[in-house]
C-alpha positions, 0 to 999 in steps of 0.5 A: 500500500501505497502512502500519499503525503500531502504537501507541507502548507507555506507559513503565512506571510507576515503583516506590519502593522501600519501607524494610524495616519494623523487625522486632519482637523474637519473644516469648519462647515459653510454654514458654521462660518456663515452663522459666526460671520452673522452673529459678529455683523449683528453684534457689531450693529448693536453696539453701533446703535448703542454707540449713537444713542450716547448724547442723542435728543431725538431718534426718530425712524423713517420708512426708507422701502423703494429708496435708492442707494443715491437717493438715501446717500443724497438724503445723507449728504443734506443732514446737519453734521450733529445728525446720523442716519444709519440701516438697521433691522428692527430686531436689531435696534429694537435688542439696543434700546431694551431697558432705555427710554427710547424703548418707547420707539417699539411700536413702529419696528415694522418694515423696512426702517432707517433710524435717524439720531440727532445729537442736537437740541435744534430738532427742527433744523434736523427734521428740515432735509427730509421734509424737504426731500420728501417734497423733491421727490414727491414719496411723502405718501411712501416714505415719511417719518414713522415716529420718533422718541424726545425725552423719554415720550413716543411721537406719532407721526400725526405729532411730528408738527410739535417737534418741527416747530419747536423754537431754537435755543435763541428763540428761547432765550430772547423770549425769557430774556425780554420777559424778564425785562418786561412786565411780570405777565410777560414771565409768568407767560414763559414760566409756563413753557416746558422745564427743559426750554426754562431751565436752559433760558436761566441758566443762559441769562446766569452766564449772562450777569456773570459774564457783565459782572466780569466785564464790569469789574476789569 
């Protein structure tokens, strides 16, 4: 009988074992970055928002939907330099002025809005340019002042003809001025006119006599 031997088997090769290649850091996705540069822009209006309430007298918002970049720069270039006008979503405007007086401006945070600060006390002279762009490009339908806040109360724009008309500060002071020069009716009369506009008067009319005093003594 014949014995049959079958081949020997071949050692099994023999496998190094690889290092794990170091992993890359994922990149950040379109979206993620989109949402931090969001998130930084609306901060950054916030804060400028914030930044033009320091000082300001009046804030008043005006409906700017179907303006033009030139005619919005034209309405710009016709402001008193101690005037701002700037973009902002109502959102945004809205999360600045929580907590402040000018809080009082919520009611009209619809559309689409352009904020003016004015950071004098001379409010018509202020309001002046876009009443006259108004005029020029015939948009007082379309595009006029939405409301506004001064010391503390919300103006409607039914009530824009008070803020427009108020005197200047040298209409006040001569008013006061020949009041005290005159008869007493005369003072009672201004007396009755709002604190801020009285208090302003005399203490102009102070600086006045001390002024004359000094002038007198040299």
């Amino acid at each position: 009988m014949e014995t049959s031997f079958l081949p020997t088997a071949r050692p099994l090769p023999s496998f190094q074992t690889l290092a794990a290649a170091p992993r890359c850091p994922r990149p950040l996705r379109r979206s993620t970055i989109r949402a931090a540069i969001s998130r930084g822009r609306k901060e950054d209006t916030v804060a400028a928002v914030r930044e033009q309430l320091e000082g300001c007298y009046l804030l008043a918002g005006i409906r700017y939907e179907g303006l033009t970049v030139k005619q919005f720069q034209g309405i710009r270039d016709a402001l008193p330099e101690s005037c701002h006008l700037l973009v902002a979503k109502n959102t945004l405007v809205g999360k600045a002025i929580e907590g402040t007086p000018w809080e009082a401006l919520k009611p009209c945070m619809k559309g689409m809005n352009a904020w003016l600060f004015v950071h004098t006390e001379e409010v018509p002279a202020a309001l002046k340019p876009y009443r006259a762009f108004q005029k020029e490009e015939r948009v007082e339908d379309t595009n006029d002042f939405i409301g506004a806040v001064f010391e503390g109360k919300y103006y409607q724009p039914a009530d824009f003809k008070a803020l427009e008309t108020m005197p200047t500060r040298a209409e006040v002071y001569s008013k006061l001025l020949g009041a005290l020069n005159g008869p007493a009716t005369g003072l009672v009369t201004t007396l009755q006119a709002p604190a801020r506009e009285v208090v302003a008067v005399l203490s102009a009319y102070v600086r006045k006599l001390e002024e004359e005093a000094g002038a007198g003594a040299a």
